[in-house]
TINUSE-350156 format. One record per residue (C-alpha): residue number from 1; residue in three letters; x, y, z. Coordinates in nm, 3 decimals. Layout:
# TINUSE-350156
i->NUM aa->ALA east->X north->Y up->Z
...
//
This chain:
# TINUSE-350156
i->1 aa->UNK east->-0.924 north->1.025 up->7.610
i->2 aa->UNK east->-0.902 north->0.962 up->7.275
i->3 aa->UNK east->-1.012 north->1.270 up->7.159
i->4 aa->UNK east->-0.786 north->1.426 up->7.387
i->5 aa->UNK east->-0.519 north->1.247 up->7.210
i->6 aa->UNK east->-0.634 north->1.336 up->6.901
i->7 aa->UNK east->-0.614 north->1.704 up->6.999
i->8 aa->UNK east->-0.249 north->1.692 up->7.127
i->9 aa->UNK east->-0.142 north->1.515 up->6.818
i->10 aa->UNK east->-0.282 north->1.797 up->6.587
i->11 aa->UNK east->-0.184 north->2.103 up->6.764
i->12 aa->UNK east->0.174 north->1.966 up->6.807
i->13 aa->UNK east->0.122 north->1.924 up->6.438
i->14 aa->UNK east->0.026 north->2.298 up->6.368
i->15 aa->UNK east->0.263 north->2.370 up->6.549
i->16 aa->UNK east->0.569 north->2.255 up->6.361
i->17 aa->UNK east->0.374 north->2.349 up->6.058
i->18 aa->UNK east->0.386 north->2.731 up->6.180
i->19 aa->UNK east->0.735 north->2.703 up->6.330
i->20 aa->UNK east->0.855 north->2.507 up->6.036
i->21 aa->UNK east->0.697 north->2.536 up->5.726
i->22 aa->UNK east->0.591 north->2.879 up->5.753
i->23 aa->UNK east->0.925 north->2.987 up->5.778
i->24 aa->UNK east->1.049 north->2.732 up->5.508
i->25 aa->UNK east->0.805 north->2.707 up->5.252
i->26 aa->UNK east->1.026 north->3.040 up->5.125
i->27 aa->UNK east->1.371 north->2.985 up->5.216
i->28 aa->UNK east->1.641 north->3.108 up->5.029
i->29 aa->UNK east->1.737 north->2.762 up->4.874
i->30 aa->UNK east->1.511 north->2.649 up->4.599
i->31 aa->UNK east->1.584 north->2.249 up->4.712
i->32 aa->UNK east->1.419 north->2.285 up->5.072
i->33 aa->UNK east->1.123 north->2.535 up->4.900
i->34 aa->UNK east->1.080 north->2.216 up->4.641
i->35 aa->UNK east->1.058 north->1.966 up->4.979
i->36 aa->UNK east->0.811 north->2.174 up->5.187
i->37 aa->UNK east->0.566 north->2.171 up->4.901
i->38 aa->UNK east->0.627 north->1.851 up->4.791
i->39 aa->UNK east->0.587 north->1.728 up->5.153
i->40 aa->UNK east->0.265 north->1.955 up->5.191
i->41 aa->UNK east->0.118 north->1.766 up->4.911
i->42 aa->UNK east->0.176 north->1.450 up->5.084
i->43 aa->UNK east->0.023 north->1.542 up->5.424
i->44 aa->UNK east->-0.279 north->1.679 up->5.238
i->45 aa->UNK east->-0.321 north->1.356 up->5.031
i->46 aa->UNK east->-0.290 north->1.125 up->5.357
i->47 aa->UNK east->-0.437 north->1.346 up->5.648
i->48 aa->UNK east->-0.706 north->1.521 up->5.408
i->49 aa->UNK east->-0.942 north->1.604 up->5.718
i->50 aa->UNK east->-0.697 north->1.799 up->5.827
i->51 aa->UNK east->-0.470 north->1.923 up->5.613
i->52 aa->UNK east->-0.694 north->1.940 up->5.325
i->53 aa->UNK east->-0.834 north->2.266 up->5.320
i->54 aa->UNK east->-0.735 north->2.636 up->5.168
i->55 aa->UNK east->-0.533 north->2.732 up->5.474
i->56 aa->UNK east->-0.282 north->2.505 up->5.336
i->57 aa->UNK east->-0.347 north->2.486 up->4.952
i->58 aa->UNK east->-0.275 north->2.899 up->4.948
i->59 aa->UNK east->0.078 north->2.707 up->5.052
i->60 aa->UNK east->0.129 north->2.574 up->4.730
i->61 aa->UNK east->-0.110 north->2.822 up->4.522
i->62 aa->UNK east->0.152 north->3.124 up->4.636
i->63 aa->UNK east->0.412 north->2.916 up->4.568
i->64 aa->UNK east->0.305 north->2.825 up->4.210
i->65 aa->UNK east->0.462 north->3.194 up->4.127
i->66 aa->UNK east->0.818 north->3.070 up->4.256
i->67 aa->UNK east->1.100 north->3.188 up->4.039
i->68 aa->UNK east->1.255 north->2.816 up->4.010
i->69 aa->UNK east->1.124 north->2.597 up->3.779
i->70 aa->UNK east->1.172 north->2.242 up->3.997
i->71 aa->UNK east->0.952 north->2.407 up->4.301
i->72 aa->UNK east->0.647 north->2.530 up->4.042
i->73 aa->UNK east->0.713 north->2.182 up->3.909
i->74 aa->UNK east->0.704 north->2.023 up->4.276
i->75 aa->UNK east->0.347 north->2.275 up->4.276
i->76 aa->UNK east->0.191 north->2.072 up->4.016
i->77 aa->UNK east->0.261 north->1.716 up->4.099
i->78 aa->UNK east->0.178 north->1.796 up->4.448
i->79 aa->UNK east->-0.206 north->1.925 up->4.273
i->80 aa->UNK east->-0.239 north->1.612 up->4.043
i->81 aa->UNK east->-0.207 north->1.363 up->4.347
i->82 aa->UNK east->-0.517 north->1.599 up->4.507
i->83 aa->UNK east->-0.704 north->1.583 up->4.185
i->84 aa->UNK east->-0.653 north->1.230 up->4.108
i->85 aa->UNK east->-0.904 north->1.154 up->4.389
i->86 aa->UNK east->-1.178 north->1.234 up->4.282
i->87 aa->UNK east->-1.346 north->1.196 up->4.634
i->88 aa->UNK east->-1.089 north->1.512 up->4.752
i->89 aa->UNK east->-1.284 north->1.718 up->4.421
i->90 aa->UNK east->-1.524 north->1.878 up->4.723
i->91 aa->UNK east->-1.234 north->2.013 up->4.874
i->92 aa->UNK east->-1.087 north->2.184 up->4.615
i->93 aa->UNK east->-1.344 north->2.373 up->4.493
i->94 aa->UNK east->-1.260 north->2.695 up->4.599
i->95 aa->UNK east->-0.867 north->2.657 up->4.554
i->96 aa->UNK east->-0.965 north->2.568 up->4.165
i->97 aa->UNK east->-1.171 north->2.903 up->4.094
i->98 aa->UNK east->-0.905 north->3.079 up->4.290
i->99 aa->UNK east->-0.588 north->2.968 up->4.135
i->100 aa->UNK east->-0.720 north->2.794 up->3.791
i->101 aa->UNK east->-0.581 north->3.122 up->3.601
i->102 aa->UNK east->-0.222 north->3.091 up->3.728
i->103 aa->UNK east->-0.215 north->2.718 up->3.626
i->104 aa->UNK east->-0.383 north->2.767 up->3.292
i->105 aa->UNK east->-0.112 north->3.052 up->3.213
i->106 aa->UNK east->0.147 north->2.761 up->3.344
i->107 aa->UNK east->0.112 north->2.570 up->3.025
i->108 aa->UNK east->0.325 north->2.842 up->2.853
i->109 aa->UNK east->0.608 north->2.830 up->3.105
i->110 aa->UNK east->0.923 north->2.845 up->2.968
i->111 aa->UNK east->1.035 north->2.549 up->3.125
i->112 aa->UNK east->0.851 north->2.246 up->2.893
i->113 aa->UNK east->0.852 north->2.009 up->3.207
i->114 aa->UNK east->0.627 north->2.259 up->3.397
i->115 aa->UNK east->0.406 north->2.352 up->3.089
i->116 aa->UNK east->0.380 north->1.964 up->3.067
i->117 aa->UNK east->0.271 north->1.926 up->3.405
i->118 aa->UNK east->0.063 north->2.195 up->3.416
i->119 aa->UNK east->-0.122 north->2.046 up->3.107
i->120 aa->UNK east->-0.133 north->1.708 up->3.279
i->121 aa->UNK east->-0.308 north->1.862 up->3.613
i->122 aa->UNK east->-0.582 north->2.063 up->3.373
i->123 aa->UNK east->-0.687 north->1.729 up->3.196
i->124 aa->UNK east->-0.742 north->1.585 up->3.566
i->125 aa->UNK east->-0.918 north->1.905 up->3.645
i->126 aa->UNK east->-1.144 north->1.894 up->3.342
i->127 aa->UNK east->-1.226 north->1.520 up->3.458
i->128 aa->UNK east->-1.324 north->1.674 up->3.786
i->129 aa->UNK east->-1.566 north->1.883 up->3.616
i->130 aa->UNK east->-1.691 north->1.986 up->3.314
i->131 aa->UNK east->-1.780 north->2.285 up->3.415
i->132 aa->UNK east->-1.467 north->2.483 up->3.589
i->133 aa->UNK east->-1.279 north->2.528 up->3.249
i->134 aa->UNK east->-1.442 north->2.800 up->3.077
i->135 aa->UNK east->-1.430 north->2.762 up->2.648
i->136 aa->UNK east->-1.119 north->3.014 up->2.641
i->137 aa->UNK east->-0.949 north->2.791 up->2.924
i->138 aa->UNK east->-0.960 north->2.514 up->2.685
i->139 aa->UNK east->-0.867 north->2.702 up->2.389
i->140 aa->UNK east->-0.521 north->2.817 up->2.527
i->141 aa->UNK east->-0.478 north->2.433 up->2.576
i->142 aa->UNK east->-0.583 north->2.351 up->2.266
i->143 aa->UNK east->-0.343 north->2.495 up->2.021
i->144 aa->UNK east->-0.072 north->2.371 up->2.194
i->145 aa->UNK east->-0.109 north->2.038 up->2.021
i->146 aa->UNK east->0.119 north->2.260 up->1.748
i->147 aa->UNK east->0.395 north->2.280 up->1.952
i->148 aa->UNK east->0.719 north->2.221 up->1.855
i->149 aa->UNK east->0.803 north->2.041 up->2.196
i->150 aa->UNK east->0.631 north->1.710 up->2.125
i->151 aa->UNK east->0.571 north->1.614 up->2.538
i->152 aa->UNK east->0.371 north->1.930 up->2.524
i->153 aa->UNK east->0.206 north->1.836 up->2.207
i->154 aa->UNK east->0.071 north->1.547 up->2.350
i->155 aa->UNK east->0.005 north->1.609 up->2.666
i->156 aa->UNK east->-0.241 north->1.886 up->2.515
i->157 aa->UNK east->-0.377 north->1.608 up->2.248
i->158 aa->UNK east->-0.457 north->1.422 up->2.592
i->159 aa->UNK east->-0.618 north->1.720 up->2.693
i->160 aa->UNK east->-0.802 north->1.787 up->2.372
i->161 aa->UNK east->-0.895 north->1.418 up->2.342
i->162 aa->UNK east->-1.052 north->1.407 up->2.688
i->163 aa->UNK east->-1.245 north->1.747 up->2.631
i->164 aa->UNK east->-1.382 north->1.726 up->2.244
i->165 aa->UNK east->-1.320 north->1.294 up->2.129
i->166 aa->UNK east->-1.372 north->1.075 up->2.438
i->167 aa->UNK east->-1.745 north->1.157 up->2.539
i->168 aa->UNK east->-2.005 north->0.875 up->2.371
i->169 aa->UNK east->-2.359 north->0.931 up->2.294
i->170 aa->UNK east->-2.491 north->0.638 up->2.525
i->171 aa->UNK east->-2.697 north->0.564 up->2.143
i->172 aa->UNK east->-2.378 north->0.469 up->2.020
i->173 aa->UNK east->-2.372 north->0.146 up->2.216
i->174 aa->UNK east->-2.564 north->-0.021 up->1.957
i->175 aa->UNK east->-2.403 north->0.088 up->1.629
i->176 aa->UNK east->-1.998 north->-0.028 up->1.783
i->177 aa->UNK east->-1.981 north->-0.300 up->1.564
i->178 aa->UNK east->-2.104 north->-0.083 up->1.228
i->179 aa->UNK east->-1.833 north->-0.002 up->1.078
i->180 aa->UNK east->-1.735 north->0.300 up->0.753
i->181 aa->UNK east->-1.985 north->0.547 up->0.753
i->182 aa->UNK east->-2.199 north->0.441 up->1.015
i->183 aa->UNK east->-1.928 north->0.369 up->1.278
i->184 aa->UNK east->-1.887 north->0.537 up->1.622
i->185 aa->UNK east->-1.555 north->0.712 up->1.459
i->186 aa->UNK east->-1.750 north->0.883 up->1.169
i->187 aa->UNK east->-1.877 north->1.203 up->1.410
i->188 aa->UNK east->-1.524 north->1.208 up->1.589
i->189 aa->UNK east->-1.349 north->1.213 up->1.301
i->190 aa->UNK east->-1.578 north->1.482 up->1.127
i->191 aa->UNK east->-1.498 north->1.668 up->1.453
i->192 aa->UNK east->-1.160 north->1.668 up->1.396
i->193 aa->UNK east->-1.183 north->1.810 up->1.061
i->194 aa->UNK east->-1.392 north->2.087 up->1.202
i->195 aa->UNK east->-1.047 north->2.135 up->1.452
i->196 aa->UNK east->-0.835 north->2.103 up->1.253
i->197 aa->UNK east->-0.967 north->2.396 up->0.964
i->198 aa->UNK east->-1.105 north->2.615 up->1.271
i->199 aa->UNK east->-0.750 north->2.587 up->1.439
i->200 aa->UNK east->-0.652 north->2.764 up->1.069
i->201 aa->UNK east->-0.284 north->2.638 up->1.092
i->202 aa->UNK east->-0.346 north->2.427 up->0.795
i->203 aa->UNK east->-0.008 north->2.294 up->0.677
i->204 aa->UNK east->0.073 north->2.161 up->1.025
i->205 aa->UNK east->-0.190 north->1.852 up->0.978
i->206 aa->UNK east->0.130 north->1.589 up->1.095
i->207 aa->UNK east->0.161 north->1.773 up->1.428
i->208 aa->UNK east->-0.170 north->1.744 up->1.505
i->209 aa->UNK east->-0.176 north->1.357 up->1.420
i->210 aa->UNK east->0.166 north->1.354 up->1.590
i->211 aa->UNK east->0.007 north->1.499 up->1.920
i->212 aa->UNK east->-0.307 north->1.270 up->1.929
i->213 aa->UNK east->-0.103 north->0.973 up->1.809
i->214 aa->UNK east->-0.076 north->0.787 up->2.140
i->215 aa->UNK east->-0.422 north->0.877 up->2.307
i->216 aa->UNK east->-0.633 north->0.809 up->2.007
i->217 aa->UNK east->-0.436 north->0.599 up->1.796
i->218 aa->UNK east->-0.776 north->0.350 up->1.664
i->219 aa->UNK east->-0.970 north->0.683 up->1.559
i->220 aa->UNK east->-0.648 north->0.840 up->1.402
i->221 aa->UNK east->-0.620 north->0.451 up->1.253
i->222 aa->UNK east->-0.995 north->0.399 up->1.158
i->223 aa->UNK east->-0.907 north->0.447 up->0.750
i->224 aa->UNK east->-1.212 north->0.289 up->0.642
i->225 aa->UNK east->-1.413 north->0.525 up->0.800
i->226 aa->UNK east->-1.209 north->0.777 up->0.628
i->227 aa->UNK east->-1.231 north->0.630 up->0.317
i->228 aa->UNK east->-1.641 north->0.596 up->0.377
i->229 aa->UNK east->-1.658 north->1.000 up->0.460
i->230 aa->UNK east->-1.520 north->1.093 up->0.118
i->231 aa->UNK east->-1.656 north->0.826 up->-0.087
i->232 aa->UNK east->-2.006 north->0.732 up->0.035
i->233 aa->UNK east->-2.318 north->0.917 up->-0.017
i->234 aa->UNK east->-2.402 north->1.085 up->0.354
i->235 aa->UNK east->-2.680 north->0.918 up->0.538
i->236 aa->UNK east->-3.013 north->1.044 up->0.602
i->237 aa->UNK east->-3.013 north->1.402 up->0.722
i->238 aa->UNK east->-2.647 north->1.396 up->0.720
i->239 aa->UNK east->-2.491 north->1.712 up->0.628
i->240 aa->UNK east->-2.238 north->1.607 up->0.323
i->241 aa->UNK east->-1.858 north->1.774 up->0.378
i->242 aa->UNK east->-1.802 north->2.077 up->0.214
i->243 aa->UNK east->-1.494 north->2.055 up->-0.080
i->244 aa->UNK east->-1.255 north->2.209 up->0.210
i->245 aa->UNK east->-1.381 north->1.981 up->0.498
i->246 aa->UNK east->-1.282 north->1.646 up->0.235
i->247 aa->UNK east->-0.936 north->1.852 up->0.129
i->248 aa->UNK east->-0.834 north->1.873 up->0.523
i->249 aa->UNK east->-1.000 north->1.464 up->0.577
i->250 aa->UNK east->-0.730 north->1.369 up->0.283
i->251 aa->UNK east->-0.465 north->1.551 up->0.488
i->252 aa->UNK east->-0.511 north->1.427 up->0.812
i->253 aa->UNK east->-0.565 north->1.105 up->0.645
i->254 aa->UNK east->-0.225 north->1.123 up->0.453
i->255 aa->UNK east->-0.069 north->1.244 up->0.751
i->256 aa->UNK east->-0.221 north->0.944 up->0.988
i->257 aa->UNK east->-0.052 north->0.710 up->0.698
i->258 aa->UNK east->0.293 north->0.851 up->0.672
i->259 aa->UNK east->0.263 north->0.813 up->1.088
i->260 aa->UNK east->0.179 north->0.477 up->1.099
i->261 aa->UNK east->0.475 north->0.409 up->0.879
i->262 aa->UNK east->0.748 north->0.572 up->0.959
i->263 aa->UNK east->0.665 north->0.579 up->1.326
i->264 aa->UNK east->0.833 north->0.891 up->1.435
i->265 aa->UNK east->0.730 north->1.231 up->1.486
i->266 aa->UNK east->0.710 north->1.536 up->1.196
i->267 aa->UNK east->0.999 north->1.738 up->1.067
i->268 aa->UNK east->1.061 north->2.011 up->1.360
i->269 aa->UNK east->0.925 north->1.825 up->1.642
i->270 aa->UNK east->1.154 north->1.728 up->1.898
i->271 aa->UNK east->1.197 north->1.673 up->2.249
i->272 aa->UNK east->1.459 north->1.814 up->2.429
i->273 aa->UNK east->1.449 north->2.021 up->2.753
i->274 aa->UNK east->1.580 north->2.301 up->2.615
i->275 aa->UNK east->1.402 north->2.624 up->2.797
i->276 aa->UNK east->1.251 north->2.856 up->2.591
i->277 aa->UNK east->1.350 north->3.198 up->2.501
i->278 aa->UNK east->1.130 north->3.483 up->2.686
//
């Protein structure tokens, strides 16, 4: 009996999903398009046995193409409450290789909130795994920490943080308390450097401290270990920095500095929801 119940309850269920949604999902009115996805997104986080599967997420992936910026925004909140559980990662397998592109080619949106967004869901899909975001995925994230629109900026320092800065050798575990040279921060900040010169948009050093500012704000902080880099003599089979690699360390370092002082963001950043020109 219960199973019959259970049977009733779900087909009256797909049915007002094909009498309703179906229809809705691309009404004329860009409000009730915004509250069928944003309502889809719900059912599939609560119900995920049944709703949770790519005969609804096409739903949202077709709708991430919508012509109104609040319903591909509605799109990618609905996603990051999917990806956030990372026990619903199974289940999305397929809708990720299908539909990745579209969302990686979101984060230039004219709209900044949906390029935000759009950021936000890729760092939760690179947290899923490793392995879905191919080296040019990351790179179209990446130089977005130059952006003029600082939420974008640091959304993709989040992103860039998580990917390249936020991974430990388990070895480090016993050098946390060494500190200079021999600290945890030395081979993060070294890989910085190495961003920062291959990125080759060297005089914008203060938006890329600007962007990282608030997700790594001790290794942006760590001066002594700065100081250490350029002044010290490297370590055993250490490879020394080249004159160019200390020129960009004293930038970044400068930069880091001024930031800590005058706590706001560099000249030509700003925040306002402006949408961009096409």
């Amino acid at each position: 009996q219960l199973q019959e119940n259970q049977d009733e309850i779900e087909n009256m269920m797909n049915a007002i999903f094909k009498g309703v949604f179906v229809h809705r999902y691309r009404d004329a009115i860009a409000e009730i398009r915004a509250i069928c996805i944003e309502e889809i997104g719900i059912w599939m986080k609560m119900y995920s046995d049944a709703f949770l599967n790519d005969s609804y997420l096409k739903y949202v992936g077709w709708t991430m193409h919508d012509k109104q910026g609040e319903v591909r925004l509605k799109c990618l909140t609905a996603l990051q409450g999917l990806y956030y559980n990372k026990e619903l990662n199974s289940k999305l397998e397929l809708f990720t290789s299908r539909f990745k592109d579209r969302i990686v080619s979101m984060t230039l949106d004219k709209e900044y909130d949906v390029a935000v967004q759009a950021i936000k869901l890729l760092t939760l899909v690179l947290q899923s795994s490793e392995e879905v975001l191919t080296a040019e995925d990351c790179e179209n994230v990446y130089h977005l920490v130059y952006s003029a629109h600082r939420p974008v900026a640091v959304a993709a320092g989040e992103f860039l943080y998580k990917k390249l800065f936020s991974r430990r050798d388990p070895e480090d575990d016993g050098i946390l308390k060494r500190r200079g040279r021999q600290s945890p921060n030395a081979n993060l900040v070294k890989t910085l450097v190495f961003f920062f010169l291959e990125s080759e948009l060297h005089e914008h050093a203060a938006y890329l401290v600007d962007s990282m500012w608030d997700c790594a704000t001790d290794l942006l902080k760590d001066w002594e270990c700065m100081n250490s880099l350029l002044l010290e003599e490297p370590l055993n089979g250490e490879e020394p920095l080249t004159d160019r690699q200390e020129s960009a360390l004293i930038e970044i370092m400068l930069c880091t500095i001024r930031q800590a002082a005058e706590c706001h963001p560099p000249v030509g950043r700003g925040t306002g929801k402006r949408v961009r020109s096409q």
